[in-house]
C-alpha positions in Angstrom: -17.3 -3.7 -26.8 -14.0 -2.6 -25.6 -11.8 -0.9 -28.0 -7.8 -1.1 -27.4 -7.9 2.5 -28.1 -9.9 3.1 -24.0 -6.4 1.5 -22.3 -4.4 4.7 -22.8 -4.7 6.3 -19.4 -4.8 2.6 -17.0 -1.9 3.5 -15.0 1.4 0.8 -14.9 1.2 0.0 -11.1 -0.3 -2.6 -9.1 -4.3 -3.0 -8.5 -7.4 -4.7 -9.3 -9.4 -4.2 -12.6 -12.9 -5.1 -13.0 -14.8 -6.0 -16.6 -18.7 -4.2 -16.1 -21.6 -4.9 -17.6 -24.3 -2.6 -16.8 -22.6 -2.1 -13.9 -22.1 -5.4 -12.9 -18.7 -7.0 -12.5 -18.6 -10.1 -14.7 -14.5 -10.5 -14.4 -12.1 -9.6 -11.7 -8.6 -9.4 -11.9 -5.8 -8.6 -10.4 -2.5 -7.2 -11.8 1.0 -6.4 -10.9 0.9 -3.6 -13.8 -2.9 -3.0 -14.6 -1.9 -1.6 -18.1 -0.1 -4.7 -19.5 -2.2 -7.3 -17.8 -5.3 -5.5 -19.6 -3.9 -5.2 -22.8 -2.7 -9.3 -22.4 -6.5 -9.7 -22.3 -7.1 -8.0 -25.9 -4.6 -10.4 -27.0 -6.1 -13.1 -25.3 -9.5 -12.6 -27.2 -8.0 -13.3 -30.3 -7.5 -17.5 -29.5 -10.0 -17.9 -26.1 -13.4 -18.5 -26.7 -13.9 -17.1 -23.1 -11.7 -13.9 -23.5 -13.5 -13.0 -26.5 -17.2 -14.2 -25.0 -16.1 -11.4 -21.7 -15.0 -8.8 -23.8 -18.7 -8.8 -26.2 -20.3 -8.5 -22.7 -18.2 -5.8 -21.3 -19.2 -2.5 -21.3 -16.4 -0.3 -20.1 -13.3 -1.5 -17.5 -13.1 -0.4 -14.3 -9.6 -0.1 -12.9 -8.7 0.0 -8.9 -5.0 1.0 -8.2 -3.1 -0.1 -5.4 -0.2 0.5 -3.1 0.9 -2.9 -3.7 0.5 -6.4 -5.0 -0.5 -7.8 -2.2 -3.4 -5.2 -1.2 -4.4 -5.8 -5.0 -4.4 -9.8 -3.8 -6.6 -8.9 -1.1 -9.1 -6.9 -2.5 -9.0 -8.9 -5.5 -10.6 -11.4 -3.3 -13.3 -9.6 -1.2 -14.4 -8.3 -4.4 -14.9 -11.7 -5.8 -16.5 -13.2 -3.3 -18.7 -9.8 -3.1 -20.0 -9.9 -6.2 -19.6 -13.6 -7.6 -18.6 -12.3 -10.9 -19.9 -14.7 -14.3 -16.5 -15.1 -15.7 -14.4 -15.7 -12.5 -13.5 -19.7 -12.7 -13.5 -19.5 -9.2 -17.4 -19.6 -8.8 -18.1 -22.1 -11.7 -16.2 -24.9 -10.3 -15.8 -25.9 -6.9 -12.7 -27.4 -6.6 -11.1 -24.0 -7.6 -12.0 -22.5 -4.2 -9.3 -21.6 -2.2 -9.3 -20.2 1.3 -6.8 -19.0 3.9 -7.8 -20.9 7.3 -6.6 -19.7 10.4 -8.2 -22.1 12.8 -9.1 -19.9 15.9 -10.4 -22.0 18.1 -7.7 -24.4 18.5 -5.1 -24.1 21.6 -2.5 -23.2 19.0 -4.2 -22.3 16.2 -2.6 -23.0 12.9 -2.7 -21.1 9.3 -2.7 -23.0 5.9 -4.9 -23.3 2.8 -8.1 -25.4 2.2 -10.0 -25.9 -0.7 -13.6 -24.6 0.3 -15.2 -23.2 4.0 -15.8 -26.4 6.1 -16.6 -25.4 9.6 -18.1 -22.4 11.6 -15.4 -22.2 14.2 -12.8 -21.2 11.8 -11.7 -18.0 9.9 -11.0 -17.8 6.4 -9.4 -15.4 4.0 -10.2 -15.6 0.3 -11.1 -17.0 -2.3 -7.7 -16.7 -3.9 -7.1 -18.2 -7.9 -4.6 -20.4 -7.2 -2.6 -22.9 -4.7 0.5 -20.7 -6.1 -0.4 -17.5 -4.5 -1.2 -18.8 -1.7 1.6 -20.8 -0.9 3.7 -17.8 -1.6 1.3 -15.6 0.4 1.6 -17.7 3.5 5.9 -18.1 3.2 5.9 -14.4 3.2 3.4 -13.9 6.3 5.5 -16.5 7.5 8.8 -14.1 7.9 7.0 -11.7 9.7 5.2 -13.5 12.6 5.9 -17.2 12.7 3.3 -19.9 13.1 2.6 -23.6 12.9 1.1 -24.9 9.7 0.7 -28.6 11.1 -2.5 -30.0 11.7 -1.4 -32.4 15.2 0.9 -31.5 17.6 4.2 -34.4 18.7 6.5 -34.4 20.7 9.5 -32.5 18.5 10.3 -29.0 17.4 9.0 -29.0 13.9 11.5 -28.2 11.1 10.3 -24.8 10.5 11.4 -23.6 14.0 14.6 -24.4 13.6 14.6 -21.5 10.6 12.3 -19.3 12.4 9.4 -19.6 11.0 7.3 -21.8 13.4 8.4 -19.7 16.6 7.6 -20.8 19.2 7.0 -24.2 18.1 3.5 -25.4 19.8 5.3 -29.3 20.1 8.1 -27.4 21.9 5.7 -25.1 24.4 3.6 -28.4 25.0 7.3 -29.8 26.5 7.9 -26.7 28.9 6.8 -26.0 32.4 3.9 -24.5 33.0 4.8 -20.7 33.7 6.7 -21.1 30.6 4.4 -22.7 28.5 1.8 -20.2 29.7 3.8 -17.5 28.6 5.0 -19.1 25.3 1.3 -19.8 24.0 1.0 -16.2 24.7 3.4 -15.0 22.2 2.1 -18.0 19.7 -1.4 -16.5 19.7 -0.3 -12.7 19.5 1.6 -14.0 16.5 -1.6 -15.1 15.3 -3.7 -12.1 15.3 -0.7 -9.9 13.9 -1.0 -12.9 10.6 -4.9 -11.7 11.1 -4.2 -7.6 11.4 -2.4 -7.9 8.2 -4.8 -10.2 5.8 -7.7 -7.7 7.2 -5.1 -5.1 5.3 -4.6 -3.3 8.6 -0.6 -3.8 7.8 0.3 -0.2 9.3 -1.2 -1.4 13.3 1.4 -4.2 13.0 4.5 -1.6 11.4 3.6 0.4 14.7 4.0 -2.7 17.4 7.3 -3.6 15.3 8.8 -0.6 15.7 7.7 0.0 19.0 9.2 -3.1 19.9 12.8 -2.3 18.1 13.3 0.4 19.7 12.6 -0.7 22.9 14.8 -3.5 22.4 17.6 -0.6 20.5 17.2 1.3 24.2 17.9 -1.8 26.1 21.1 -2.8 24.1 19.3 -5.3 23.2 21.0 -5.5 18.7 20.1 -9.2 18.5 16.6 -9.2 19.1 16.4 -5.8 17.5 17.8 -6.9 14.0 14.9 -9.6 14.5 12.0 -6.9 15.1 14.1 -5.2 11.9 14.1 -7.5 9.7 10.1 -8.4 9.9 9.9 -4.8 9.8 11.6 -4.7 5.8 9.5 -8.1 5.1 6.5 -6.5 5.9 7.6 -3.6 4.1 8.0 -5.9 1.2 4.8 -6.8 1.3 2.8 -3.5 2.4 4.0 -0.3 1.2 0.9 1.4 2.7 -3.1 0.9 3.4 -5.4 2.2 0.9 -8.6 1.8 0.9 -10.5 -1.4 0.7 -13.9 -0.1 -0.9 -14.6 -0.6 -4.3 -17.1 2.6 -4.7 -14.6 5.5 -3.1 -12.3 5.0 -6.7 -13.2 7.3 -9.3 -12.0 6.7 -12.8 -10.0 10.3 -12.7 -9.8 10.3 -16.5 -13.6 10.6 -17.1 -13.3 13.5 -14.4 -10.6 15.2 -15.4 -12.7 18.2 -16.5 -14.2 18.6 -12.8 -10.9 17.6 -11.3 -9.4 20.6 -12.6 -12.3 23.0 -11.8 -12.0 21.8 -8.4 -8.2 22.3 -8.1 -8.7 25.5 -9.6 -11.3 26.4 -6.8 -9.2 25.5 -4.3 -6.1 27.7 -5.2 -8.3 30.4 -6.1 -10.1 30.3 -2.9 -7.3 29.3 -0.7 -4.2 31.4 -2.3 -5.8 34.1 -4.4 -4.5 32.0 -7.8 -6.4 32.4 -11.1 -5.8 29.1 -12.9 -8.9 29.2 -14.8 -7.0 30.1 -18.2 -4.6 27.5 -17.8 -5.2 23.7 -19.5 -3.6 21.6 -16.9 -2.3 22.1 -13.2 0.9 20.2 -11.9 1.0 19.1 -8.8 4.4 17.9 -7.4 4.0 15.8 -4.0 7.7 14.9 -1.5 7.5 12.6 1.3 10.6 11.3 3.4 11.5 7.7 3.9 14.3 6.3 6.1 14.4 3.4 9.1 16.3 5.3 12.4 17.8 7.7 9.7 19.5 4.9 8.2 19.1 4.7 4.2 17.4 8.0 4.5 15.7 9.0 0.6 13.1 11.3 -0.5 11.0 11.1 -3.3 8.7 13.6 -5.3 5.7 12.3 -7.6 4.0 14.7 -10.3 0.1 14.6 -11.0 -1.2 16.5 -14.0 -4.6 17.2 -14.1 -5.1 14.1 -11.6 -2.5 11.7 -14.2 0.6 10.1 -13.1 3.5 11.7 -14.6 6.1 9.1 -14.6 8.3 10.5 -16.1 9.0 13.5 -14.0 9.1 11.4 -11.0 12.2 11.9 -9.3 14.1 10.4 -6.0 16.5 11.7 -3.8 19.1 10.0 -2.0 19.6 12.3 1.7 23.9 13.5 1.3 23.8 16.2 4.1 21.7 15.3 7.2 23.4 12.5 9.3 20.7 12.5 12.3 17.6 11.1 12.1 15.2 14.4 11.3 12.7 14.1 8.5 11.9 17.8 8.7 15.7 18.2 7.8 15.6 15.6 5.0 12.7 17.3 3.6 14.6 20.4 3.7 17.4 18.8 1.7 15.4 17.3 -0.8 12.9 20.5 -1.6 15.7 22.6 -1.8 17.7 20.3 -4.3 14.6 19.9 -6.4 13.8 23.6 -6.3 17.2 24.8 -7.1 16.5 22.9 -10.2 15.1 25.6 -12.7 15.3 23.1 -15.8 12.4 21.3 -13.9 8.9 22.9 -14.8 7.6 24.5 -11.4 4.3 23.0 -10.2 1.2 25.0 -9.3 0.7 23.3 -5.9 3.3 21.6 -3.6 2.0 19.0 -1.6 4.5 17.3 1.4 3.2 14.6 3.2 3.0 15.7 6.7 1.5 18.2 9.2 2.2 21.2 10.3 6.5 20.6 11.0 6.6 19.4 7.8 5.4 22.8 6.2 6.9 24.9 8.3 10.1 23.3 6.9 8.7 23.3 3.0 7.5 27.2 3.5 11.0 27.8 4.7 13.3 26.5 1.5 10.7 28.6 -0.2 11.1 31.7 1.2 14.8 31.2 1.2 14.8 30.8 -2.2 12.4 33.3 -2.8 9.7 31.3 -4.4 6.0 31.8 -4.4 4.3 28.5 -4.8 1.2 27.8 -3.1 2.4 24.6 -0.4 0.3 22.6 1.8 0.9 19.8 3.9 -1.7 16.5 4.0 -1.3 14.6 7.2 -3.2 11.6 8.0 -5.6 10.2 11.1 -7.5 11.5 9.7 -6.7 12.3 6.7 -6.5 16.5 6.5 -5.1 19.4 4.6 -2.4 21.8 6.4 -1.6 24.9 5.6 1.3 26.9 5.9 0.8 29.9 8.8 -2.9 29.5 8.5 -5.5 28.3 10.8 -6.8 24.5 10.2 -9.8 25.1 9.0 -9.1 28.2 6.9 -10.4 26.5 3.7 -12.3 23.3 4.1 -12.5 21.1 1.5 -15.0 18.2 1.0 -13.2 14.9 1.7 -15.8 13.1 -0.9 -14.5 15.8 -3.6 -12.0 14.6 -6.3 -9.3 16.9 -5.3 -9.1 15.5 -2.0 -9.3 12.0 -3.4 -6.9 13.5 -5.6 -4.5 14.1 -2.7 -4.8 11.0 -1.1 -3.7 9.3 -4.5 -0.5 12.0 -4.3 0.2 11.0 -0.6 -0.1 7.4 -1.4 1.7 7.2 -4.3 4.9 9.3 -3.0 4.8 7.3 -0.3 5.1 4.2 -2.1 7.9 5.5 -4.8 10.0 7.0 -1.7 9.6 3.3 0.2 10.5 1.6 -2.8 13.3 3.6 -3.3 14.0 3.2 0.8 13.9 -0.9 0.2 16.3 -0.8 -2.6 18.7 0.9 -0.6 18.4 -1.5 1.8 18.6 -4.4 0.1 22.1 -3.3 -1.1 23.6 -2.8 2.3 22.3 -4.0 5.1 22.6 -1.8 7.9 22.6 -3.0 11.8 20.6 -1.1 14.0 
């Protein structure tokens, strides 16, 4: 059995957490903050029979963080329906079953929820636990590429396209000529597979085609339908603060590893800078990535990892005061050197910026000018890769199934998410017009 004692690493962030028995999944969850929503279930176990009949069968808990709530949604569901775990109410009642169905085959296909998988012509997302979360999944896809959620088509605009949310209306397109309606069903059914992009948890392909859109419309003069392309841009930032991955079998429970984690680190600097670290106990890694929308709202953020654990605590977030243009390489300039001229602040042993090789051109630069010798590397992405500073690419490789470069990816991901969340705040306070 479980003791509460195990739940002192699970990280307080969003993700999916799975109760194993002989490495099978018999629960999945999904959480907003993994750490409380386990420890409610130790609690639980005290009054339900079922809480406490899960825990007895349980073996150890696997935990899966994510970038966001809504990934952990999504993954929450492919896992259940993957593995059909014992305890999940979904799979021991069938009226419990609910689906996402976008029906495809239809002239304007339409998106709402259904209790089980009743046809072959359809596509369905799911199961999800609740009419709830679904409901409140579909209003926010809603926002950010509009759709019809009616099941016949008449003659009048529908009420949701006169808020935007049903745009263009099908009963309206059915009214038009037929150029027009030809090129309004267009639009309807692109709107369609950018809902699909984003349940598949490809969210980033549709943050491209929105921005390549603004600032096509920002080049034309174009500020109305620009503040539209914005403003699904920060609801889908809302929603997705980045990809991660969708398999359950590339997470690694770092804190059983931590031993190999930091032999590997210590590899890696040794190998790659000449740095002994093999009589240290821990190695801090410090990890800065830039966030800003057309250098508006521009912030900066820095996450610390010790021996492959979140420091919280040292996180830190930087609002940009001295670059007006829109440069990241000059934000990141601002932000490394504020941190750096910060001596109260434990040094790390490795600086990681998110980035390629700009980015540590930039970082090796604040460095030098403040005549520091860290080791610094960038990690850029598609694919995902380690840069370093006046070196050639492949100077050190590193195994991309080893836990220090899972290790990094966690870093890049998780500055990435604290510097956008910081990003959205400011936002949310002023909105700015392109």
């Amino acid at each position: 059995m479980i003791k509460r004692d195990h739940l002192a690493t699970i990280p307080h962030q969003p993700g999916v957490y799975l109760f194993m028995h002989r490495n099978t999944p018999i629960y999945i969850g999904k959480a907003t903050h993994l750490k409380s929503r386990i420890i409610s279930h130790f609690y639980q176990k005290k009054v339900n029979p079922k809480e406490k009949l899960i825990f007895q069968n349980t073996d150890h808990i696997r935990v899966i963080p994510m970038m966001s709530d809504f990934e952990a949604l999504l993954l929450e569901a492919k896992l259940i329906k993957k593995y059909e775990p014992k305890y999940n109410v979904v799979w021991k009642d069938n009226k419990s079953y609910l689906y996402i169905k976008i029906t495809i085959h239809e002239q304007y296909p339409k998106i709402f929820s259904t209790r089980k998988e009743n046809d072959g012509e359809s596509l369905y997302f799911g199961p999800f636990g609740s009419s709830r979360k679904v409901e409140k999944l579909i209003r926010e896809l809603r926002k950010i590429s509009p759709f019809c959620t009616q099941k016949k088509i008449s003659k009048y605009p529908c009420f949701y396209s006169k808020i935007g949310l049903c745009s263009p209306c099908p009963n309206s397109v059915e009214q038009k000529r037929d150029a027009e309606r030809g090129l309004s069903k267009k639009i309807y059914r692109a709107n369609i597979r950018r809902v699909i992009t984003i349940l598949k948890g490809k969210g980033e392909n549709v943050q491209k085609e929105l921005e390549k859109k603004m600032n096509a419309y920002k080049k034309r003069e174009d500020y109305e339908a620009g503040i539209m392309m914005r403003d699904k841009l920060f609801f889908l930032h809302e929603l997705f603060s980045e990809k991660s991955f969708d398999d359950v079998d590339i997470y690694e429970n770092i804190e059983k590893n931590q031993k190999k984690l930091f032999e590997e680190t210590a590899h890696f600097l040794k190998k790659a800078f000449d740095k002994n670290m093999i009589d240290r106990q821990h190695i801090k890694i410090e990890c800065f990535d830039i966030s800003n929308l057309f250098g508006k709202e521009a912030v900066g953020s820095m996450v610390t990892f010790i021996n492959g654990i979140p420091q919280k605590n040292q996180y830190r977030r930087f609002k940009i005061k001295t670059v007006s243009r829109i440069s990241d390489i000059h934000m990141l300039k601002e932000v490394l050197s504020r941190r750096f001229k910060r001596a109260e602040w434990e040094f790390p042993h490795l600086i990681v910026v998110d980035g390629g090789a700009p980015q540590v051109r930039a970082a090796g630069e604040v460095l030098h000018s403040l005549h520091l010798d860290i080791p610094l590397i960038g990690f850029a992405k598609n694919p995902d890769r380690i840069v370093y500073p006046n070196r050639h690419k492949d100077f050190f490789s590193t195994q991309k199934d080893s836990l220090f470069f899972r290790e990094l990816i966690r870093l890049r991901n998780e500055s990435h998410r604290f510097a956008k969340k910081y990003h959205l705040l400011m936002r949310k306070k002023k909105l700015i017009p392109i």
